[in-house]
C-alpha positions in Angstrom: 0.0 0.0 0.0 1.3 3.1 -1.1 1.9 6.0 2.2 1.2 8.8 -0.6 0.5 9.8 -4.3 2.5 12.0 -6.6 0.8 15.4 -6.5 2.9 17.3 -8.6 6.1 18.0 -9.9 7.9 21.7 -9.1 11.1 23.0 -11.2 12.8 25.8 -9.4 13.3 28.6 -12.0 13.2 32.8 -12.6 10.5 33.3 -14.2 7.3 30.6 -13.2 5.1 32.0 -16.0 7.6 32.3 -19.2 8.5 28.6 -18.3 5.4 27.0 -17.9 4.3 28.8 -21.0 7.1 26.9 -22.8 5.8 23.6 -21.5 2.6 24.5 -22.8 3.6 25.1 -26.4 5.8 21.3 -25.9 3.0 19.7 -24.2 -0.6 21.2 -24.3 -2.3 22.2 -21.6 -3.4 25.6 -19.4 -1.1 27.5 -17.4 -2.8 28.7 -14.6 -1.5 31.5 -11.6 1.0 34.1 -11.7 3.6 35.3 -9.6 6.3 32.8 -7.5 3.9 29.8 -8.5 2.4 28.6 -11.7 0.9 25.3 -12.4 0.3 23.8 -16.0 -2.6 21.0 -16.2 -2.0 19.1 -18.6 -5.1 16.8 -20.3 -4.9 13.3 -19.7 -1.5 13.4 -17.9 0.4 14.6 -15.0 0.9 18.7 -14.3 3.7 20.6 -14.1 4.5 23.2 -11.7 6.5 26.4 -11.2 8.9 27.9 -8.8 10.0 31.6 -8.4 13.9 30.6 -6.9 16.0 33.8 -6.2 19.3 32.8 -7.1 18.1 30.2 -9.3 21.1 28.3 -10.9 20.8 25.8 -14.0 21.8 22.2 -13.9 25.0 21.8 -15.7 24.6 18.4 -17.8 26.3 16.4 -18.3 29.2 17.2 -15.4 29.8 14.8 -13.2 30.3 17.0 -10.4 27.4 18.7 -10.7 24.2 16.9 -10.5 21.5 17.9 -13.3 19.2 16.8 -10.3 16.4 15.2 -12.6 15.0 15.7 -15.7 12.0 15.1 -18.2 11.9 12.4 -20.5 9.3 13.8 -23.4 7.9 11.2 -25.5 7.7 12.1 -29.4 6.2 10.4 -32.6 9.0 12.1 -34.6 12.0 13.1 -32.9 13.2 15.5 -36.2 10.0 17.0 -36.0 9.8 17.5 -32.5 13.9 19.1 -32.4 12.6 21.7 -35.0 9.8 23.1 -32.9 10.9 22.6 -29.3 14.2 24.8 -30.2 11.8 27.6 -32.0 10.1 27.6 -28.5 13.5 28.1 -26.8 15.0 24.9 -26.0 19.1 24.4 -26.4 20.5 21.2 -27.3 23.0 19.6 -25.2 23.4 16.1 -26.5 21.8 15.4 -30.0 24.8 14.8 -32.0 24.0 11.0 -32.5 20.9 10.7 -34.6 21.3 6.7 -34.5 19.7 7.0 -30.8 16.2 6.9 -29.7 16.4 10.0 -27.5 18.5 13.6 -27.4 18.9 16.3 -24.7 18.1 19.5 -24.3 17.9 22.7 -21.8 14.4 24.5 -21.5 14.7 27.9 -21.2 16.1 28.1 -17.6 18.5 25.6 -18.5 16.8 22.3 -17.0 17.6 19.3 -19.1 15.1 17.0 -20.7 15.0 14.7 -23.5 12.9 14.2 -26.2 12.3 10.4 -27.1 11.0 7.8 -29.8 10.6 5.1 -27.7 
């Protein structure tokens, strides 16, 4: 028997509204609140929430003695396609060199690392 369920997940960042409007454009959804807290509800799936962090500073990936701390794992049809939009949102690419894999990494705009994947 489970002691709790998963309410949501919270990335620290600057600017709570500018990122969870990027996660909208990736992954559907409302963004709802303003200020040091935003949530996105996403149809059908888990939200996302948002953090106002003073100070705030990126996850480095991939350094060893910095931890990225966790990241997103974004699952895509078409992972061409998908590259092409998620960096006209913003997104960087960190690790998308080989094509041959099912998956590649990228920063959102505040520098967190996810990966888009066809698997």
């Amino acid at each position: 028997m489970a002691i709790a369920e998963l309410g949501v997940v919270v990335l620290d960042c600057p600017d709570p509204r500018a990122l969870a409007d990027f996660y909208a454009r990736v992954l559907g959804g409302s963004v709802e609140g303003e200020g040091d807290w935003v949530d996105l509800k996403v149809s059908g799936g888990q939200s996302l929430a948002f953090q106002a962090a003073p100070g705030f500073v990126p996850p480095k990936w991939p350094a060893p003695d910095h931890s990225q701390q966790f990241h997103l794992d974004l699952t895509v049809e078409d992972l061409d396609a998908a590259e092409k939009e998620i960096l006209a949102l913003g997104a960087r690419p960190l690790d998308t060199e080989d094509r041959s894999r099912s998956f590649r990494v990228y920063a959102d705009p505040a520098g967190h690392p996810f990966c888009l994947c066809a698997c």
